[in-house]
C-alpha positions as CSV (number, residue, x, y, z in Angstrom):
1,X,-9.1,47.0,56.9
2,X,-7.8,43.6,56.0
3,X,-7.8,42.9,52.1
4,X,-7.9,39.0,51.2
5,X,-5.1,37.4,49.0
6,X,-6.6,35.6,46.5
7,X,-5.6,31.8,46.9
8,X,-4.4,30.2,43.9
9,X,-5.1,26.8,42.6
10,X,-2.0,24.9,42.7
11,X,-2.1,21.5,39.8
12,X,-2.8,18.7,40.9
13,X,0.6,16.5,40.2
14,X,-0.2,13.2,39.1
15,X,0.2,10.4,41.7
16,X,4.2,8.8,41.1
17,X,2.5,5.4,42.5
18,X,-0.2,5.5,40.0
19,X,2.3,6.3,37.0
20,X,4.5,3.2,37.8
21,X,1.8,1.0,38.1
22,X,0.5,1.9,34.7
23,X,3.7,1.7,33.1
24,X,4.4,-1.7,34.6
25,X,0.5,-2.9,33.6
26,X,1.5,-1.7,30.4
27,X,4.9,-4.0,29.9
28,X,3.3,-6.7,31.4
29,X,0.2,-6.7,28.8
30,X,2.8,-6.3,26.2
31,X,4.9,-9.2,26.9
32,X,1.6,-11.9,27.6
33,X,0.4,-10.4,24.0
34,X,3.6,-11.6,22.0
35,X,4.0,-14.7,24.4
36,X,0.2,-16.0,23.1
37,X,1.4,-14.3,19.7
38,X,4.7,-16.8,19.7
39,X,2.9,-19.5,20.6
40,X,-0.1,-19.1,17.9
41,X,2.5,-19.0,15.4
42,X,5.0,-21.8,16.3
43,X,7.2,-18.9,16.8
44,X,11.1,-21.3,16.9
45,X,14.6,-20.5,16.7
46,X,15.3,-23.9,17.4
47,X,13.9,-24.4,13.8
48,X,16.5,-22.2,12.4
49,X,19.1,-24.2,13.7
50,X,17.9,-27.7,12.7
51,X,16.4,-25.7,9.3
52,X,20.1,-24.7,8.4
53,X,21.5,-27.9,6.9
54,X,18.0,-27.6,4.3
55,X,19.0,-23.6,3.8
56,X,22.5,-24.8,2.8
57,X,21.5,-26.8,0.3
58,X,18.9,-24.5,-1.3
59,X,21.0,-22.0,-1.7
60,X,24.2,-24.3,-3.3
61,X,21.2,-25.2,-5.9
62,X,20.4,-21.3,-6.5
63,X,24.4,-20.0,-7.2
64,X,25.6,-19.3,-9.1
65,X,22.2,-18.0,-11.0
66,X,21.2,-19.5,-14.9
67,X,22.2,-16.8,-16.8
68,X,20.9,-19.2,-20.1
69,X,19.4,-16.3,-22.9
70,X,17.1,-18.6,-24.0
71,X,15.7,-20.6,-21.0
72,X,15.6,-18.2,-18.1
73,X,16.7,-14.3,-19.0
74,X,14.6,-13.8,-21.6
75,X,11.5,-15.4,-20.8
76,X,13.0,-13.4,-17.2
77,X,12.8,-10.6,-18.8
78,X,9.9,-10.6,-21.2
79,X,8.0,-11.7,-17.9
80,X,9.3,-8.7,-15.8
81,X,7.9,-6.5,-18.7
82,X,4.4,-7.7,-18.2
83,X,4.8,-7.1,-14.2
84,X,6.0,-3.7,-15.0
85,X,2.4,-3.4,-17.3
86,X,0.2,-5.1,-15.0
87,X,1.4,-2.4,-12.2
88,X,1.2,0.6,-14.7
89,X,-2.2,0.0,-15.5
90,X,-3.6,-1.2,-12.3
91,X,-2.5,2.5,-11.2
92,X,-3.8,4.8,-13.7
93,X,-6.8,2.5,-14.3
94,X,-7.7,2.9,-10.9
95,X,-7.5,6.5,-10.9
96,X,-11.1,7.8,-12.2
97,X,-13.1,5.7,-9.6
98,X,-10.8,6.3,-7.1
99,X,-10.9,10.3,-7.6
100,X,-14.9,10.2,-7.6
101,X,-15.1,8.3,-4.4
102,X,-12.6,10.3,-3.2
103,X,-14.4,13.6,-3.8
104,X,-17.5,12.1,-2.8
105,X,-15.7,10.7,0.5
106,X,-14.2,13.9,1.7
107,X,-15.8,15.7,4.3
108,X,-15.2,19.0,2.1
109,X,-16.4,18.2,-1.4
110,X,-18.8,15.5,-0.6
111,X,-22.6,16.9,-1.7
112,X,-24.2,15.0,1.2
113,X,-23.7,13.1,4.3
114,X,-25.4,10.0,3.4
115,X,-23.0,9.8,0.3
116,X,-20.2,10.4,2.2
117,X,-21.1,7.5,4.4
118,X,-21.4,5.3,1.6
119,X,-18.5,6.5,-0.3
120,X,-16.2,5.7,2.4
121,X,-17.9,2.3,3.1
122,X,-17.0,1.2,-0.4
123,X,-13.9,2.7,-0.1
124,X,-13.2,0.8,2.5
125,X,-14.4,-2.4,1.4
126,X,-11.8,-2.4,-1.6
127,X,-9.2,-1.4,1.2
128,X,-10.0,-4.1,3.4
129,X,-9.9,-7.0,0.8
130,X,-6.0,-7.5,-0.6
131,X,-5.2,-7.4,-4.1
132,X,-4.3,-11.2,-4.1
133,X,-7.7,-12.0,-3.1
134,X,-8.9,-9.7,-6.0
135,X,-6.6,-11.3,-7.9
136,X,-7.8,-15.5,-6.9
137,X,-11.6,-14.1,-7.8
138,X,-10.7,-12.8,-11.2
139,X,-8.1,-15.6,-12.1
140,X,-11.4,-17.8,-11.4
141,X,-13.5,-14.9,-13.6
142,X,-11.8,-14.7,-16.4
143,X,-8.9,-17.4,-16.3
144,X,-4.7,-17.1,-15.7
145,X,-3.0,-14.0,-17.0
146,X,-2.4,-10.9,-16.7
147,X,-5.9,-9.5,-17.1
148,X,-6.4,-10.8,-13.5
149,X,-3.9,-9.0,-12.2
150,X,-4.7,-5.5,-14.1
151,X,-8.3,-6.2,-12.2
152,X,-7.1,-7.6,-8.9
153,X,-5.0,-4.4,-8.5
154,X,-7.2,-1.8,-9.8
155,X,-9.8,-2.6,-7.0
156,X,-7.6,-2.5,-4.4
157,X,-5.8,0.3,-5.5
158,X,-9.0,2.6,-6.1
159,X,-9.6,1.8,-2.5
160,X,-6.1,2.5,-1.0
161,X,-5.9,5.5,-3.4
162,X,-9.5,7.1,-2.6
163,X,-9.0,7.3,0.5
164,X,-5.7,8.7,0.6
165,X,-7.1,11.6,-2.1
166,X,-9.8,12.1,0.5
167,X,-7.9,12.3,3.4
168,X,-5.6,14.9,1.1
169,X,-8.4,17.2,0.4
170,X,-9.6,17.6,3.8
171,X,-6.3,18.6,5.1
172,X,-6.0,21.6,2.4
173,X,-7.0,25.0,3.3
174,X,-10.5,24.9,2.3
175,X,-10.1,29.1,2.3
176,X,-10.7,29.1,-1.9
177,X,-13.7,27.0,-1.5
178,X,-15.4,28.9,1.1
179,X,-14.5,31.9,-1.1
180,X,-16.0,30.5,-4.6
181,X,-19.5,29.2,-2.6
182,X,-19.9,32.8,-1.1
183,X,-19.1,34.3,-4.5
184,X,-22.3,31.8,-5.8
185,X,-20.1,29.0,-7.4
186,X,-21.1,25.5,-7.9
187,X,-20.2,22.8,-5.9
188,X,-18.7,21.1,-9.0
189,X,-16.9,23.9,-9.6
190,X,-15.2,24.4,-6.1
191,X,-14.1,21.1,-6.7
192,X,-12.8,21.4,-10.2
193,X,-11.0,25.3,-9.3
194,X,-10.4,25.1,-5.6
195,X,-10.3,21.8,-3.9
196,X,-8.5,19.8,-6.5
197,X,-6.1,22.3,-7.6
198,X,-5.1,22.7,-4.2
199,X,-4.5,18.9,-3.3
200,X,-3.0,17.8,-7.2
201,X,1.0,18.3,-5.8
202,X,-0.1,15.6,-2.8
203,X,-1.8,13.3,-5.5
204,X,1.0,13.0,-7.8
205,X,3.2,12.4,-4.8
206,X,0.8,9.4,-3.2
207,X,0.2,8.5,-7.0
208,X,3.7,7.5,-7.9
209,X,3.7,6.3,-4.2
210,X,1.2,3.7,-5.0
211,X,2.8,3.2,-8.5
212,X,5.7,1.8,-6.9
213,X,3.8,-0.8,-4.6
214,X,2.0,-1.8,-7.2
215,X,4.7,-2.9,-8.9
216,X,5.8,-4.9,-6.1
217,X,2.6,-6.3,-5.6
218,X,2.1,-7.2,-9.1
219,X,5.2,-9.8,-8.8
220,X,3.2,-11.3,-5.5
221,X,-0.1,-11.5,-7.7
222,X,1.9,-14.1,-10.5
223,X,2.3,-16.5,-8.2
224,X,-1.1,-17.1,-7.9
225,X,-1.4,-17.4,-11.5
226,X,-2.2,-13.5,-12.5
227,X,1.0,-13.5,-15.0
228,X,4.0,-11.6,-15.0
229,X,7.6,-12.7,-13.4
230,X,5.7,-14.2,-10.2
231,X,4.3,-16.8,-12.2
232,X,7.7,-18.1,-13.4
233,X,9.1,-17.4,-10.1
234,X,6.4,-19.9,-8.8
235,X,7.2,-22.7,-11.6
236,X,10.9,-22.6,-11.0
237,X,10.2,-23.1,-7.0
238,X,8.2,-26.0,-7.9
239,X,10.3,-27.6,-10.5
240,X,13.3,-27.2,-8.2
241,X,14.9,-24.8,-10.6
242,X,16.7,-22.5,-7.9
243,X,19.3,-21.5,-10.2
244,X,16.9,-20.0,-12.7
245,X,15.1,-18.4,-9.6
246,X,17.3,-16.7,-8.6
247,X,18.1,-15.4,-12.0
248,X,14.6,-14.4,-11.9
249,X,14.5,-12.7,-8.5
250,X,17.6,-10.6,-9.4
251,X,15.8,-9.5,-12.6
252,X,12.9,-8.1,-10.3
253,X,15.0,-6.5,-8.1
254,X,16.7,-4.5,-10.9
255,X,13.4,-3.7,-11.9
256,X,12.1,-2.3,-8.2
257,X,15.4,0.0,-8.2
258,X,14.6,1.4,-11.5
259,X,11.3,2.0,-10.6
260,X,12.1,3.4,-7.6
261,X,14.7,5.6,-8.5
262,X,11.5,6.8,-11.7
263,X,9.7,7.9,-8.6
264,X,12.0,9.6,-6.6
265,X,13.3,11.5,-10.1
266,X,9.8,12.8,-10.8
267,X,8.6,13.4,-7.2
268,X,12.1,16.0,-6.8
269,X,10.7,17.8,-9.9
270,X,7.6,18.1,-8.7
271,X,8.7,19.8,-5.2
272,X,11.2,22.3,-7.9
């Protein structure tokens, strides 16, 4: 009696010659990509070179900085203050309508489909438009200043932050919540007991997160007229005032390390 060894299936290895060729398609895709990207952009070292003579000289005009009180640092730093507001309140402003859409948006606390849909479709509509956009509509709305700005970054902000709240809340165990709608709970209350509670470490974090870029942002937003340093910034570029701009830009970067170092203080308090 002859028993039969069963024949086992040995994996197929994948074809060495196949492999290369992808690997070389791949690098050869990559490098026609940046040579149309170089081109489209005027991409030139050569421009550095001959641009270096012009570099020279703008930089002999900005050192040493103005350090004048009463023409450049305080007006420099009066001007910073505001950026620092128009930031502040572009982030906590934001955070009501970003933390509805964001509940409405995740896949776990939304109440229906169709409003998730539509919740992430305006989320994702303040996303895709930048807060200097925002911020040329609202300078045209309701004139230079830093109202614009406040505006200009809340949108974007409830956008950016909405969908980073969602994406939070889906990625929590969604164990408590199951446990409150089997015990006959609300679904606004395993939002307000389960899911929030759950994500709020993560939403501080990406809170103070988007604090600091605001910040930054709200310096980019002044040069197109929303207030703050970047609007002095700009006038000093175009009165060929490098000295007191780069008084200015050394004010602002103080103010980015501060803020920074804010963030990274609370955030290691929160993780205690």
């Amino acid at each position: 009696m002859s028993t039969q060894v069963p024949s086992l299936s040995v994996p197929k290895v994948p074809n060495a010659g196949w492999r290369i060729t992808s690997i070389l398609t791949a690098i050869a895709a990559f490098i026609v990509l940046h040579v149309f990207a170089l081109r489209g952009t005027d991409f030139e070292v050569s421009a550095l070179v001959t641009g270096a003579e012009g570099m020279a000289s703008f930089l002999a005009d900005a050192f040493p900085p103005d350090l004048d009180w009463e023409s450049v640092l305080a007006p420099a730093l009066k001007a910073t203050t505001v950026t620092l507001w128009i930031g502040l309140l572009g982030t906590t402003l934001s955070i009501p309508t970003a933390l509805l859409l964001a509940v409405f948006a995740s896949r776990t606390t939304t109440p229906h489909r169709l409003v998730h849909q539509l919740s992430r479709a305006v989320l994702s509509f303040f996303r895709a438009v930048p807060d200097i956009v925002f911020a040329l509509i609202f300078v045209t709305a309701v004139g230079l200043g830093p109202f614009a700005g406040v505006l200009a970054l809340i949108c974007h902000n409830t956008g950016v932050m909405g969908k980073l709240w969602a994406e939070s809340m889906e990625e929590t165990d969604s164990g408590p919540q199951q446990a409150l709608a089997t015990a006959g709970a609300s679904r606004f209350q395993q939002v307000t007991h389960a899911a929030l509670p759950m994500a709020l470490g993560q939403f501080v974090g990406l809170l103070l997160y988007r604090f600091d870029v605001n910040v930054r942002s709200s310096l980019v937003l002044g040069l197109v007229g929303a207030g703050g340093i970047g609007l002095l910034i700009n006038q000093s570029i175009k009165s060929f005032r490098f000295d007191a701009m780069a008084t200015q830009i050394v004010v602002v970067l103080v103010l980015i390390i501060l803020v920074d170092q804010l963030s990274s203080f609370i955030r290691r308090k929160l993780e205690v």
